[in-house]
C-alpha positions as CSV (number, residue, x, y, z in Angstrom):
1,X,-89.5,64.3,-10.9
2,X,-91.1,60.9,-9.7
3,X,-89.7,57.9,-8.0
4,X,-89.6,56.2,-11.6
5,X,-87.6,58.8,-13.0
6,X,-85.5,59.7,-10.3
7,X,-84.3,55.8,-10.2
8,X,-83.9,55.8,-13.7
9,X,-82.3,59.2,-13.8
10,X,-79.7,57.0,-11.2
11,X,-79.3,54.1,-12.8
12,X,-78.1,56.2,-15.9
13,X,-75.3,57.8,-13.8
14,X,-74.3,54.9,-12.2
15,X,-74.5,53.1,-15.6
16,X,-72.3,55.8,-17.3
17,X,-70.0,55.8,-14.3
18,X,-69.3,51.8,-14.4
19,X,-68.9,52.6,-18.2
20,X,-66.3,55.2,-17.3
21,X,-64.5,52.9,-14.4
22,X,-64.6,50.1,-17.1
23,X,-63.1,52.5,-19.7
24,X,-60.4,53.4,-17.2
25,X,-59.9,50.0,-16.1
26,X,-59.0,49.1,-19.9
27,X,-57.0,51.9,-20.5
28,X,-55.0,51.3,-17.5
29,X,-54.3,47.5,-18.3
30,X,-53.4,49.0,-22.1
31,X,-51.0,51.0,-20.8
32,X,-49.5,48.0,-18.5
33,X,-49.1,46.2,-21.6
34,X,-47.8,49.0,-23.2
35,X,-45.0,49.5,-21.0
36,X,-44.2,46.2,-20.3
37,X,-43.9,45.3,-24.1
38,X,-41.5,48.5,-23.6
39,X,-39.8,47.5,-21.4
40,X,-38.7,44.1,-22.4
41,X,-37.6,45.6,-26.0
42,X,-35.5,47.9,-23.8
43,X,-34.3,44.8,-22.4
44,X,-33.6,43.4,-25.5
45,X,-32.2,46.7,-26.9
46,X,-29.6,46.8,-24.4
47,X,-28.6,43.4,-24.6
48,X,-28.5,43.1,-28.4
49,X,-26.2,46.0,-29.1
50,X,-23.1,44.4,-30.1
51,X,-23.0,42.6,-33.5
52,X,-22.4,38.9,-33.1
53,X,-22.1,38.3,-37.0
54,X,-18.6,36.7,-36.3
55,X,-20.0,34.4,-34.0
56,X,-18.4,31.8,-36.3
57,X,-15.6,29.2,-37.2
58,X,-12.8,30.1,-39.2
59,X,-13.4,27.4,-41.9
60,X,-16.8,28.7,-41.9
61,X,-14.7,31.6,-44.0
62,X,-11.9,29.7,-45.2
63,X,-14.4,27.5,-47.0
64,X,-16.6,30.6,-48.2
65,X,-13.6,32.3,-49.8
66,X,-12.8,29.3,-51.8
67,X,-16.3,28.7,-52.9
68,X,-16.2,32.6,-54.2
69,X,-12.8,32.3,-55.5
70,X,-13.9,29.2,-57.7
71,X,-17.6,30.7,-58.8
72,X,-19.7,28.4,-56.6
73,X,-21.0,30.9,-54.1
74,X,-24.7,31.2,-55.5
75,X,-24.9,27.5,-56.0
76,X,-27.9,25.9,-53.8
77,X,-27.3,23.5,-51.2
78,X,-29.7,21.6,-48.5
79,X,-28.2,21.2,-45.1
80,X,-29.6,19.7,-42.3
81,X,-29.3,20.3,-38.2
82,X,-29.9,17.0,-36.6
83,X,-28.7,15.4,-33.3
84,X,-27.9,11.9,-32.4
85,X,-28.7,11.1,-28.8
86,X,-31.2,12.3,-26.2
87,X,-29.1,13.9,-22.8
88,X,-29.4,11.3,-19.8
89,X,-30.4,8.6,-21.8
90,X,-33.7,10.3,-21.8
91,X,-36.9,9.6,-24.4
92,X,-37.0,12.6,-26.5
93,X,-35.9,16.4,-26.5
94,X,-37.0,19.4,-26.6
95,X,-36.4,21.9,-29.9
96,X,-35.4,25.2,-28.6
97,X,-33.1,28.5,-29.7
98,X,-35.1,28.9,-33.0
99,X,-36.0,32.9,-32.1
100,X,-32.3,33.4,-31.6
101,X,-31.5,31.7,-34.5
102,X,-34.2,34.1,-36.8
103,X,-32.6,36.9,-34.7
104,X,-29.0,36.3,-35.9
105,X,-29.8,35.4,-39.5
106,X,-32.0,38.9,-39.6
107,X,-28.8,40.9,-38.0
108,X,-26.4,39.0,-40.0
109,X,-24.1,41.1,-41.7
110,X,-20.3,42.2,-41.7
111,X,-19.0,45.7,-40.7
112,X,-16.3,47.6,-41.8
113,X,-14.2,46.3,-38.7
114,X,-15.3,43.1,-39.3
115,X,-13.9,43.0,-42.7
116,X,-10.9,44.9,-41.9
117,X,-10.0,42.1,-39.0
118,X,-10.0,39.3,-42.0
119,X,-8.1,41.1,-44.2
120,X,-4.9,41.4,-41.3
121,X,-5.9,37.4,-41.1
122,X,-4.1,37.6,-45.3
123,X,-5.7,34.6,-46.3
124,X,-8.5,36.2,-48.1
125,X,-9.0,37.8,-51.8
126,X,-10.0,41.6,-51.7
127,X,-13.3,40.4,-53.9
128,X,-14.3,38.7,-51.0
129,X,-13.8,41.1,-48.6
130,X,-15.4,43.0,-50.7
131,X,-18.5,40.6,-51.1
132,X,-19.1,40.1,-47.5
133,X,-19.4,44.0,-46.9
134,X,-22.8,43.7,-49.0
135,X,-23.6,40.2,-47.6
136,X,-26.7,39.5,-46.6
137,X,-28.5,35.9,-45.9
138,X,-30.9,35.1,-49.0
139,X,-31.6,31.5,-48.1
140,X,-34.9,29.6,-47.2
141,X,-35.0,28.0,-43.7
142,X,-37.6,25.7,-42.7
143,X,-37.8,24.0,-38.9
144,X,-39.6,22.5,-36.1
145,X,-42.0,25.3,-34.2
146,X,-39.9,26.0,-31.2
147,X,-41.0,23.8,-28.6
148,X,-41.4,20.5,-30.6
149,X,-40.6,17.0,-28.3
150,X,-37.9,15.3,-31.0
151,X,-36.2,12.7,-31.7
152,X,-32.7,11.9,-33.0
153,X,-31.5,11.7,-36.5
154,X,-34.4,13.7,-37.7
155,X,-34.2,17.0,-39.8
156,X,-35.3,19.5,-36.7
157,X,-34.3,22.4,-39.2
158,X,-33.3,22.7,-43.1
159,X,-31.4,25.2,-44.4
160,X,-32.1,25.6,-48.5
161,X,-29.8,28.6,-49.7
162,X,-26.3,29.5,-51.4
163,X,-23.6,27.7,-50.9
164,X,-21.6,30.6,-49.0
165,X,-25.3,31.7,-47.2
166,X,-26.0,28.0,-45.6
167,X,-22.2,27.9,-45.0
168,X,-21.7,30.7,-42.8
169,X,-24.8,30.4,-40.3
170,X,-23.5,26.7,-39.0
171,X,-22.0,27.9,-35.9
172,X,-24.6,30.0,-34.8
173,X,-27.2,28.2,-35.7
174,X,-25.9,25.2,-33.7
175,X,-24.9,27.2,-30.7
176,X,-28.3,28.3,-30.3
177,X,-30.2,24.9,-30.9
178,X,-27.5,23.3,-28.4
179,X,-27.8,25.2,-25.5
180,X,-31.2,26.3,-25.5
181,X,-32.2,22.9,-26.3
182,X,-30.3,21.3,-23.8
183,X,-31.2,23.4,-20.9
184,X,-35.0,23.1,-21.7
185,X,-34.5,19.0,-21.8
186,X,-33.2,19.2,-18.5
187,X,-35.4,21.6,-17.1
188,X,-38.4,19.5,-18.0
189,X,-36.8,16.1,-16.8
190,X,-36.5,18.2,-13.3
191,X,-40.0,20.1,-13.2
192,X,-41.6,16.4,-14.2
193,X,-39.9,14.7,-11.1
194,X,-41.4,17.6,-9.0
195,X,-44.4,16.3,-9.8
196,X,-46.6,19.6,-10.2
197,X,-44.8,21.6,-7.4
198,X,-43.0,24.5,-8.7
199,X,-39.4,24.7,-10.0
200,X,-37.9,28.2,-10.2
201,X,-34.4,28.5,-11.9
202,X,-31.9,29.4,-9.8
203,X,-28.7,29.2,-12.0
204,X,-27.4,32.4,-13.4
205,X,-24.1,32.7,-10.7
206,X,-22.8,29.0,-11.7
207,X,-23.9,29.8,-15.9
208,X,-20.9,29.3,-17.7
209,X,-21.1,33.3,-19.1
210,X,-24.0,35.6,-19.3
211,X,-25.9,34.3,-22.1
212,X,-25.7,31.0,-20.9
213,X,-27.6,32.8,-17.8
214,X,-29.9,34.6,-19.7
215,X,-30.7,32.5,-22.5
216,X,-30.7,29.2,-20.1
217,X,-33.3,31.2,-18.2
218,X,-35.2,31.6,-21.6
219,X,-34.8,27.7,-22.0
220,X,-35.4,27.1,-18.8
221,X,-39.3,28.5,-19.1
222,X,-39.7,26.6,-22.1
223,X,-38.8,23.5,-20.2
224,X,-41.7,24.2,-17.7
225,X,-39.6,26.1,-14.6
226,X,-42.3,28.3,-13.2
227,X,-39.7,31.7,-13.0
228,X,-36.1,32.3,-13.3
229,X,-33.6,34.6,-10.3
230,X,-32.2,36.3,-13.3
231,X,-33.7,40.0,-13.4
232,X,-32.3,40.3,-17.2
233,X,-33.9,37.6,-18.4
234,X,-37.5,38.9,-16.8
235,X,-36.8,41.7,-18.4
236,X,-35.9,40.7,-22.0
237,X,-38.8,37.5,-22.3
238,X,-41.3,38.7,-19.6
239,X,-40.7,35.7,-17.5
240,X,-41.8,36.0,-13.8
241,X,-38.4,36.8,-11.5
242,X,-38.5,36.1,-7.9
243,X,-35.8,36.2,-5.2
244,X,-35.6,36.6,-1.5
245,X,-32.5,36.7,0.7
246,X,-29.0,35.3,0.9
247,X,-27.1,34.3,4.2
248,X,-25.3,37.3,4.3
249,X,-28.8,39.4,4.5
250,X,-28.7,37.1,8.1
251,X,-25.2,37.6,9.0
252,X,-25.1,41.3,8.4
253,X,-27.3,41.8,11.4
254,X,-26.9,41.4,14.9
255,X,-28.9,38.3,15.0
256,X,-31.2,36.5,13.4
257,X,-34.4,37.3,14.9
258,X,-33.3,41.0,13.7
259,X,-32.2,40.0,10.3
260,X,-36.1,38.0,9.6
261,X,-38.0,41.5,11.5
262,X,-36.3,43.3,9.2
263,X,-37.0,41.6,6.3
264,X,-40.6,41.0,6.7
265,X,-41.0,45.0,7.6
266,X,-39.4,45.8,4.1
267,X,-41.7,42.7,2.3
268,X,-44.4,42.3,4.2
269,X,-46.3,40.7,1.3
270,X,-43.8,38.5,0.3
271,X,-41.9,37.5,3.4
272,X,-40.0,34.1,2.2
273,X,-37.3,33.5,5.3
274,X,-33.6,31.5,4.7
275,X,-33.6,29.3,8.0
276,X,-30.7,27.7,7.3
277,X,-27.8,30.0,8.1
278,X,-27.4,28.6,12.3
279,X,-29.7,26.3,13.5
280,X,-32.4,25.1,11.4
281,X,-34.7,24.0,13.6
282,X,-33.5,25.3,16.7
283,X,-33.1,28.9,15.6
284,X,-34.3,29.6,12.2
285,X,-37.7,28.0,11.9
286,X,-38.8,29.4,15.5
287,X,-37.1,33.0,14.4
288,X,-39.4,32.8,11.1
289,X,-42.7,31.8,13.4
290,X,-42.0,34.4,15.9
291,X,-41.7,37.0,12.8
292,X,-44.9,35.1,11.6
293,X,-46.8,36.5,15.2
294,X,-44.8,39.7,16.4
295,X,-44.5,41.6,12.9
296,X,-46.6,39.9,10.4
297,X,-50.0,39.0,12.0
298,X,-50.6,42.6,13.9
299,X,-50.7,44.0,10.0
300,X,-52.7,41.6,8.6
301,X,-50.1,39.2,7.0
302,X,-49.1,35.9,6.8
303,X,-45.3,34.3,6.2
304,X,-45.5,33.3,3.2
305,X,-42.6,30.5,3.0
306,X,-39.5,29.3,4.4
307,X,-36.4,28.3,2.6
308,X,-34.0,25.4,3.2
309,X,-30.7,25.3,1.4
310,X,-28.4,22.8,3.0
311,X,-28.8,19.9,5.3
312,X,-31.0,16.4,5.1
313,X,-33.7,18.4,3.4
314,X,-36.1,15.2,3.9
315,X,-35.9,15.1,7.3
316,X,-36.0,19.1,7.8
317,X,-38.6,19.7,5.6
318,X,-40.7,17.0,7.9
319,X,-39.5,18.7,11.0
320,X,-40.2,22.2,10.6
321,X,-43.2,21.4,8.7
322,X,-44.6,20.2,12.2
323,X,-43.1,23.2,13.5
324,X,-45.0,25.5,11.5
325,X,-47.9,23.7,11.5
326,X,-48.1,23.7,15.2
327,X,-47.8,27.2,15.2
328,X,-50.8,27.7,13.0
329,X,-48.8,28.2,10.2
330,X,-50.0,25.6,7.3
331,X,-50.3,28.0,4.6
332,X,-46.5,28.6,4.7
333,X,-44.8,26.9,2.4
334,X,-41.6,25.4,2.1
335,X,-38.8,26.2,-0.3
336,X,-36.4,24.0,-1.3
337,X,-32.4,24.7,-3.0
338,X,-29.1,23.3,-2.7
339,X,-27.3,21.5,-6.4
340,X,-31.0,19.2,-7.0
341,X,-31.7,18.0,-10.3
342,X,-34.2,15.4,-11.4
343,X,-32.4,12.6,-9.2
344,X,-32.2,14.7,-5.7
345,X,-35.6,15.5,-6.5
346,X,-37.2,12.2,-7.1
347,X,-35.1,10.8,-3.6
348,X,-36.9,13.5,-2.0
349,X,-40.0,12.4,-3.1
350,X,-39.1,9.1,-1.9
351,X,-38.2,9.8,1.2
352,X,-41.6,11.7,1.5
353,X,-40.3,14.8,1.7
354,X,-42.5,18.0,2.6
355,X,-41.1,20.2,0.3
356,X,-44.0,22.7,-1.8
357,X,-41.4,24.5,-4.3
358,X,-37.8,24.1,-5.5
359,X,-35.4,26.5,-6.6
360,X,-33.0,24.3,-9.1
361,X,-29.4,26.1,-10.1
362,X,-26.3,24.8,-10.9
363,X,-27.1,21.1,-12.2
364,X,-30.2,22.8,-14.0
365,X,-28.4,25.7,-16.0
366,X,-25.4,23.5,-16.8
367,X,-27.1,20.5,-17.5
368,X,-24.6,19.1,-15.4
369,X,-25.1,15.2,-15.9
370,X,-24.7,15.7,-19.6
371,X,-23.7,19.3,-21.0
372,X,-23.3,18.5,-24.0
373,X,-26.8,18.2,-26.8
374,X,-24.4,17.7,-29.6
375,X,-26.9,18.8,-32.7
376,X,-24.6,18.8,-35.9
377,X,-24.8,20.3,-39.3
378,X,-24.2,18.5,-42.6
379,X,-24.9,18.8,-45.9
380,X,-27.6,16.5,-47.8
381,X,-27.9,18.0,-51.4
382,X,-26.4,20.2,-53.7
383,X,-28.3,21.6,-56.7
384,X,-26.9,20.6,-60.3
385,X,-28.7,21.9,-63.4
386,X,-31.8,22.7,-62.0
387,X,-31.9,19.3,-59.8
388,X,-31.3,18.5,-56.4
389,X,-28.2,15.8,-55.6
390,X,-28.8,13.9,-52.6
391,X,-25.3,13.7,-50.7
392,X,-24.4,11.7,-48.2
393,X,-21.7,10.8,-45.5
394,X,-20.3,7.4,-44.6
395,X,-18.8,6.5,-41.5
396,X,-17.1,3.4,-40.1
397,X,-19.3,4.4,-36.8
398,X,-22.9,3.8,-38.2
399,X,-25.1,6.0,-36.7
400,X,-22.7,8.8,-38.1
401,X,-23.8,7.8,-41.8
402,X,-26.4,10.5,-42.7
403,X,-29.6,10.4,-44.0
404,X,-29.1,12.0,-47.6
405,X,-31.0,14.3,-50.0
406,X,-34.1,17.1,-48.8
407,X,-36.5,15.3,-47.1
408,X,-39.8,15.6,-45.0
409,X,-40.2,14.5,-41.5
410,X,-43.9,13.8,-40.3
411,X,-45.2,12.2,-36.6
412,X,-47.1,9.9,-37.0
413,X,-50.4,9.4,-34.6
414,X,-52.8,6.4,-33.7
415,X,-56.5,6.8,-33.4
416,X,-56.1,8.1,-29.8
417,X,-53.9,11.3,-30.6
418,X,-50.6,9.2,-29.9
419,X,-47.7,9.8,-31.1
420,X,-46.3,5.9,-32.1
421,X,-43.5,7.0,-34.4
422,X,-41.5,9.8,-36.5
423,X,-41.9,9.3,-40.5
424,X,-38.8,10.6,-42.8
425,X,-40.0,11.0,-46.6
426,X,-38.6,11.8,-49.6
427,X,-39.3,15.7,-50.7
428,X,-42.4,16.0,-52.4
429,X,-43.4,12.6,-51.5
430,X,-47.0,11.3,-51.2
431,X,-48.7,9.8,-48.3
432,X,-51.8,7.7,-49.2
433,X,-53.9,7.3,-45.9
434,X,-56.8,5.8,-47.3
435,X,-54.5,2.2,-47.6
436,X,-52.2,1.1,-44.7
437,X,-49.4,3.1,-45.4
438,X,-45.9,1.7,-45.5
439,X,-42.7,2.4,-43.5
440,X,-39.2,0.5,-43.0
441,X,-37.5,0.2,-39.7
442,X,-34.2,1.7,-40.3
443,X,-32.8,-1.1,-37.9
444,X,-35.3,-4.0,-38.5
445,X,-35.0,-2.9,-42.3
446,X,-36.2,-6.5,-43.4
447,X,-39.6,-6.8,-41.7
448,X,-42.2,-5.9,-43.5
449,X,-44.6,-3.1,-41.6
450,X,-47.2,-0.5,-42.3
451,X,-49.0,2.7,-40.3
452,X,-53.2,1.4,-40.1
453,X,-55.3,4.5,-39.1
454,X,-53.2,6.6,-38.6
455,X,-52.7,10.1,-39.3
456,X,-49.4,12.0,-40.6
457,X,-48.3,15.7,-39.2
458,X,-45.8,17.5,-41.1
459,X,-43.0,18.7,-38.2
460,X,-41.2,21.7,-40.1
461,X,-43.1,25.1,-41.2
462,X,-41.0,27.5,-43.5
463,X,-39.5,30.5,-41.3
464,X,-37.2,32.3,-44.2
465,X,-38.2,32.9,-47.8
466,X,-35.3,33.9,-49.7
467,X,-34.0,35.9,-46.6
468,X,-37.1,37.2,-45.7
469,X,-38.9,35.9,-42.5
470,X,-42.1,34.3,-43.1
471,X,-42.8,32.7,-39.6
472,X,-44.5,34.8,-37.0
473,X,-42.7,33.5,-33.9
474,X,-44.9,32.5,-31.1
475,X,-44.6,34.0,-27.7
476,X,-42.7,32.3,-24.8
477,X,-45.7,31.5,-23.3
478,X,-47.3,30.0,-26.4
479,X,-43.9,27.9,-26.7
480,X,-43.9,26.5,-23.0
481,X,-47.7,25.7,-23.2
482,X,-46.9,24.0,-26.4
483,X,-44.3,21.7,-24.4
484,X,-46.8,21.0,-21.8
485,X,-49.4,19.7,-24.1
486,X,-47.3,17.2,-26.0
487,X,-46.0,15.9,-23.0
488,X,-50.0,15.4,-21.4
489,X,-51.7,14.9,-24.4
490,X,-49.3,13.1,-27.2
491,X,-46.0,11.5,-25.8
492,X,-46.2,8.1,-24.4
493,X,-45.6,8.4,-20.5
494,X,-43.0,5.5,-21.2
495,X,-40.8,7.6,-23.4
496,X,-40.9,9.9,-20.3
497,X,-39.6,7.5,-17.9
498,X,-36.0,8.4,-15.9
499,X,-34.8,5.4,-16.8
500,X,-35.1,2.6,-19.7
501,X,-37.2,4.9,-21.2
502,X,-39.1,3.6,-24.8
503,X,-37.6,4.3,-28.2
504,X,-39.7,6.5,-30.1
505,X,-38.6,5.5,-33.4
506,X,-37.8,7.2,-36.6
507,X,-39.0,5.2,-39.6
508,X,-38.2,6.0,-43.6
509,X,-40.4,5.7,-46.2
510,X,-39.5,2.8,-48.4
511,X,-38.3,5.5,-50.7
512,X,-36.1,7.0,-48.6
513,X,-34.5,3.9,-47.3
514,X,-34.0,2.8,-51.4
515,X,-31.9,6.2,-51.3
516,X,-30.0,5.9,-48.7
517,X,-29.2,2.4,-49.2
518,X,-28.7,3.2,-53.1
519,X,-26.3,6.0,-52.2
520,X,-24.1,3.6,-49.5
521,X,-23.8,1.2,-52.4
522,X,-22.2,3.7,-54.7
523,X,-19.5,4.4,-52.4
């Protein structure tokens, strides 16, 4: 065999061996995918056991038994879930909870416990005991994709079903929408004063119950938090968990020198060091660089971060920034905690603070400075021979007076990509872009205005068919880059503003507003 051929004959191997490597390569990454796609339905599994069906209110039944008792059950009815005010007087809010709503709705039936607890209640007929064995949700459901930026008094979801169907998913519905929506609003108020450093959620042990920890943790990611503490909530939605050590990890050793030696022989990859339990400056941060020299360096590593958790974190994070700089320690970052929210957060930044990453707990998983959204649920049409009735409520407070009848809610965008308003329609009703396309101020309801170049994006999709889901439901991932490119690509930076923040508004076609105003002078 020549040169030629023996380099060929080479070149094949090596060829077929890179081919194999490759192959393996794949089939490894498959079977990572595999398992972690096991893992977090295991996670899910385990979590999703009991039957929350009866997550409910008691009129939520009362009411259902009456309409069965009086032949109304399989009438059709519109509702609508809407809210009325952003949390901290912000801009907008974020639509979250809708893959927890689809979950209930999908699981949504009653046992024979279930049954047999309302029937020691005696307020309800055996045929509707009966009834609600067999129940099982045959509504349509349409609603914002789950991280949508909106806007109060608009139609975020619409619930098109029998009476009795639309009636007994209120509660859990709202619950859902309201916390989840909530926590991801404050989360992204805190990750956008943070400017681009990371914000980790840190807020399960002050949640007020487990699902608020798990399912804030979920919200939280939507919101733009870079990880959650929670180990559950990794495991159920895949979101990245990270945690370090506590003050007791210090205070169970001898001293803490021992306590950061220890530490960083058990994580020598991931060596993040609390400095805070004795002596910040004096103690902790020279304990964390000495660990950085005497048991890091000599295998190769570096420190990876220190973590401050009490104090004046401004003037700290200056100090041992100098500290660690001096020490040749610039690529260790510094790790902020201790109740911030968006307010700590932008003082910090203020104050010039050298802080690289927070880790945000109590104020973020409670929404402390306003924990309550406050979404509500209220009918807007009831079906009568084939036709839709538009319904609405009146209330001596104003903006409690709904908006009546099934309607469509578009954003409307300038030439730029911009969103400059939200558009409520009649259902069914046209839009004519090719002529400036008219819209009435619900407050300035006299002036006369129109859209000019502007495009119109319908907000809801359809997510049940007669009680079947239609939807495929993005990924958390695909939700939480969703948020993100709103926020930098379509939402005015003034309706992101802490405070005095711009009214996005909600205008009605001239239709609509001839409704609603019809309907108010009726009553």
């Amino acid at each position: 065999m020549n040169n030629q051929q023996t380099n060929n004959s080479q070149q094949r191997n090596n060829g077929q061996q890179a081919d194999k490597t490759q192959q393996t390569d794949k089939t490894q990454q498959v079977d990572k995918t595999q398992q972690a796609d096991k893992t977090q339905q295991a996670g899910k599994t385990q979590y999703n056991e009991r039957n929350i069906s009866m997550v409910m209110d008691m009129y939520e039944l009362t009411m259902s038994n009456g309409y069965f008792n009086n032949g109304n059950q399989d009438t059709l009815v519109a509702f609508d879930v809407f809210y009325r005010n952003n949390p901290d007087n912000a801009g907008f809010s974020i639509f979250a909870g809708l893959e927890q709503v689809v979950e209930y709705i999908q699981n949504l039936h009653f046992s024979e416990e279930d049954v047999e607890y309302l029937r020691t209640r005696n307020l309800f007929t055996e045929e509707f005991l009966e009834y609600l064995l067999h129940f099982r949700f045959r509504g349509d459901i349409y609603a914002m994709p789950e991280g949508t930026i909106m806007y109060p008094n608009e139609p975020v979801m619409t619930v098109v079903a029998p009476l009795i169907d639309a009636q007994l998913i209120e509660t859990a519905v709202l619950l859902q929408i309201n916390h989840q929506s909530l926590i991801a609003t404050k989360t992204n108020r805190i990750v956008r004063a943070a400017n681009g450093k990371p914000v980790s959620d840190f807020g399960a042990r002050r949640a007020h119950n487990v699902d608020a920890a798990v399912y804030g943790a979920r919200a939280a990611y939507i919101g733009g938090a870079v990880g959650t503490a929670t180990v559950l909530a990794g495991q159920m939605f895949h979101i990245p968990i990270s945690g370090t050590m506590a003050h007791s990890w210090v205070m169970s050793f001898e001293n803490e020198y021992e306590a950061f030696k220890a530490y960083a022989e058990s994580y020598p990859d991931a060596t993040v060091l609390l400095v805070d339990t004795y002596d910040v400056l004096h103690s902790g941060v020279p304990n964390a660089i000495r660990v950085a020299g005497e048991i890091l360096e000599p295998m190769g590593k570096r420190l990876k971060g220190i973590r401050l958790d009490s104090g004046d974190l401004a003037y700290l994070s200056k100090e041992a920034r100098k500290l660690l700089d001096e020490a040749g320690l610039r690529d260790c970052i510094i790790v902020a905690s201790n109740s911030l929210d968006e307010y700590t957060i932008s003082s910090l930044n203020r104050q010039e603070a050298l802080i690289d990453s927070y880790g945000v707990g109590e104020k973020l998983i409670t929404s402390s400075t306003t924990p309550v959204f406050g979404a509500v649920y209220k009918l807007a049409a009831v079906e009568k021979d084939g036709k839709f009735i538009p319904k609405i409520k009146i209330s001596e407070t104003a903006e409690k007076i709904t908006n009546p009848g099934i309607k469509e809610v578009y954003r409307v965008y300038d030439k730029e990509g911009k969103a400059v308003a939200d558009y409520l329609t009649v259902k069914g009703e046209e839009i004519d872009t090719t002529a400036p396309v008219r819209y009435v101020d619900p407050i300035h309801y006299w002036k006369n205005r129109s859209f000019v170049d502007c495009t119109f994006k319908p907000l809801q999709k359809q997510i049940f068919q007669n009680g079947e889901l239609v939807y495929k439901l993005p990924s958390l991932d695909e939700i939480r880059n969703y948020v993100r490119n709103q926020l930098e690509n379509e939402i005015w930076k003034e309706e992101q503003r802490f405070e005095n923040s711009h009214t996005h508004y909600l205008d009605m076609s001239p239709a609509m507003f001839e409704l609603k105003m019809g309907l108010l002078h009726e009553k």
